[in-house]
N, C-alpha and C positions, 0 to 999 in steps of 0.2 A: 613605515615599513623599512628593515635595517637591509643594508647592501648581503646579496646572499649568491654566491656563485651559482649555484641550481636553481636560482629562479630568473623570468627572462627580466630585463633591461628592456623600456620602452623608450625612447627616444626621438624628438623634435625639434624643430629650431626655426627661428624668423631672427635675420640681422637687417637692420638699418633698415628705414622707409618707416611707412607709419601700418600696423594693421587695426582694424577696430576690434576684434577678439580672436580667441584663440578655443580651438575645439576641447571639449571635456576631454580628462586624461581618462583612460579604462581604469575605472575602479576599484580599489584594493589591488591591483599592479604596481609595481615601481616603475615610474613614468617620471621621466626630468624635462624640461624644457630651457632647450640654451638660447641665450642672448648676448650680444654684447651690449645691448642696451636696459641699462638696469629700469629702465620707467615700464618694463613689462612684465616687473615682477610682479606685482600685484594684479593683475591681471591673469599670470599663468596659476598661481598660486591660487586663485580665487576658480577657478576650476582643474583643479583637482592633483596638479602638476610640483614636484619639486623643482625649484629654479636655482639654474648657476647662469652667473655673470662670467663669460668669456672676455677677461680683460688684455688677451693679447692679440686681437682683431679691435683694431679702431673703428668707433662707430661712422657712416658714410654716408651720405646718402645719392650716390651713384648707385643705380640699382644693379647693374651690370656688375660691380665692386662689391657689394652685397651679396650679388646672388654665387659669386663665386665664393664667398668667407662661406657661405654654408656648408659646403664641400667639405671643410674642419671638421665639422659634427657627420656626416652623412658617409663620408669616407673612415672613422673613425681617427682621427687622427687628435684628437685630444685628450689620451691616455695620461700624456705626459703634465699636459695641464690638470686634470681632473682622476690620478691615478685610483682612485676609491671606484671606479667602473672599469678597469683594466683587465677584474678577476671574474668580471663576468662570461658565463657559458655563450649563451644564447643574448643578442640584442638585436631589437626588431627596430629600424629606422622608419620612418615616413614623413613626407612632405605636410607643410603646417597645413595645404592647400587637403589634405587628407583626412575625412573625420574617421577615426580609426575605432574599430569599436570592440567589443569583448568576443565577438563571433569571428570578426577576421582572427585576432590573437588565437584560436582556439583551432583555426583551421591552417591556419600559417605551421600549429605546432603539431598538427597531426599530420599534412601533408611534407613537411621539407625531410628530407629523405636522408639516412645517416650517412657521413660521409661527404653530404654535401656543404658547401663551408656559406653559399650566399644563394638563395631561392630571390628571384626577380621575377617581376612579369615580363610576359612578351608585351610588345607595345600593343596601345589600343590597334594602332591600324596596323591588323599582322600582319599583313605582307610586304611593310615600309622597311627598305634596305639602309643601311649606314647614309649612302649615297642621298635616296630619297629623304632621310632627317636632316642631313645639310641643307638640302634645297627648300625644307619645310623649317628648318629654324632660320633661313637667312631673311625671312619674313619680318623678322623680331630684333626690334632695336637691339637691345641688351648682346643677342647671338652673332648680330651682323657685322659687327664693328672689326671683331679678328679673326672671321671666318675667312679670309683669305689667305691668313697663317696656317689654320687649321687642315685647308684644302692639300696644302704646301707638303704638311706636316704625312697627310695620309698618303698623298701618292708617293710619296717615300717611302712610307710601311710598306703601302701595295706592291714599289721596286723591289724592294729588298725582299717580297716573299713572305712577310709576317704575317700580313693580314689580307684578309679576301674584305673587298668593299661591298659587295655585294651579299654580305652576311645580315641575316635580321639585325635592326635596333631592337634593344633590351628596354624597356621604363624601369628606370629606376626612383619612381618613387617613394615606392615600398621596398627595401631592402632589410630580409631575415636574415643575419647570421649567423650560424654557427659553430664554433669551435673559430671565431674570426684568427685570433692566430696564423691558421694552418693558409689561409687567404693576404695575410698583412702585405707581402711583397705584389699584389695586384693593386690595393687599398693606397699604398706609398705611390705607386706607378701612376695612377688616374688621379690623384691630387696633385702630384708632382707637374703633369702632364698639363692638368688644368691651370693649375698658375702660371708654367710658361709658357704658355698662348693666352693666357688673360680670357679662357672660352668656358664659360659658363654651361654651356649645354655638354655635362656631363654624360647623357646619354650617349654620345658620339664615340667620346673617347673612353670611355667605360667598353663600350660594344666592339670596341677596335682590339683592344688591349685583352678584352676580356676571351678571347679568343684560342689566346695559348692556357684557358686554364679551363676550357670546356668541360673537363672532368671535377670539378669542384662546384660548378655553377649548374642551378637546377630554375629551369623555367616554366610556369607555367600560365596559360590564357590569363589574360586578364578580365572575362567573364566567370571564371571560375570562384575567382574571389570577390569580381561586383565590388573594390573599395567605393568607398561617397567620395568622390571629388569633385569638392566646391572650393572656389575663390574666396576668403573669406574679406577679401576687401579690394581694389582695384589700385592698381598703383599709380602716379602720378606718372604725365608721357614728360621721360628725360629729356637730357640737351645731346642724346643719338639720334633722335627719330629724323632731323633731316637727313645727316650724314649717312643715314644705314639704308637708305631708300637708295643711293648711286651706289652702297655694296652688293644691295640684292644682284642687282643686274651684273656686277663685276664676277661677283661666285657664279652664278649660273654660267658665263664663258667659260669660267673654270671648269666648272663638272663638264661641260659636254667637249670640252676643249684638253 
């Protein structure tokens, strides 16, 4: 299928670590799969997926360093690399951990509402605050290590009056956009924001930031859509997991502190 402005962009992506496979791409869709590691090309290709190599992300295998390189593809910010998806309307993201199928695509595009430039889900647990996702990613090697920056980072938003902490977190790991354009200056903001805290849990700071563009962003339950999310492999435990067990405790004085 040739690149076509009016039809949607499906998009994927798994950097560094190892996965054992990768979910079917939706069928007769245009559906790409990024990597920066070429040994999955045969793999994405063999279900159903066209592959690009991201050669300007070094492969790693810090997961934490990985799991923030994703952000390139999910925030769209590889236009510049890959400018042949630049002209597209509509492109639908999800996480590799997401088996995405022809029913969600069909309902993503009958409910995101015009106007609106990124439809997200509410998180699974709706009534988890920015605050309450800190305290639930500090759990997690990969999230623990610069959440104390992170913390740093927010009650300074909170001083200045930018952002209410106490706002729902957003899942983003299906993210529809539309007319992305009209949204790019939020897109630059939360990848921007993620590299210089080195915090992978894009949820946070997406839900932080995402704040002042309430009028662009369209949410709804995350039972409405029911995506499959399954693990499709288990990742190896890094050289964080001691260190990030004396952060947990360190953030949690934070928040209530």
């Amino acid at each position: 299928m040739e690149a076509n402005a009016d039809i949607p962009l499906l998009i994927s992506c798994f950097f560094g670590g190892q996965i054992r496979t990768v979910y079917p791409a939706v069928r007769g869709r245009y559906c790409v799969f990024f990597s920066n590691s070429e040994s999955y090309r045969a793999l994405a290709e063999a279900r159903g997926w066209q592959f690009r190599l991201v050669k300007s992300l070094p492969v790693t295998s810090d997961y934490r360093e990985s799991s923030i390189q994703a952000k390139y593809i999910k925030f769209l910010q590889f236009f510049d690399e890959f400018p042949e998806f630049a002209i597209f309307n509509r492109i639908i993201y999800f996480d590799h951990t997401i088996y995405f199928r022809r029913s969600d695509l069909n309902w993503l595009q009958s409910h995101q509402a015009p106007g609106k430039s990124a439809l997200v889900l509410r998180h699974l647990a709706e009534e988890r605050t920015i605050w309450g996702e800190v305290e639930a990613a500090s759990a997690q090697d990969r999230y623990a290590l610069t959440m104390p920056e992170t913390i740093k980072w927010l009650r300074s938003m909170e001083r200045d009056g930018v952002v209410c902490l106490d706002g729902k977190v957003d899942a983003t790991t299906i993210i529809s956009y539309q007319n992305p354009g009209l949204i790019r200056e939020l897109l630059d903001m939360v990848y921007a924001q993620t590299i210089r805290l080195g915090q992978p849990e894009c949820q946070i700071i997406w839900s932080a930031l995402g704040q002042r563009y309430e009028s662009s962003i369209q949410r709804v339950d995350w039972h409405e859509l029911e995506p499959l999310w399954r693990v499709p492999y288990q990742p190896k435990r890094d050289r964080l997991a001691d260190l990030s067990r004396r952060v947990v405790n360190r953030v949690r004085r934070q928040i209530s502190g």
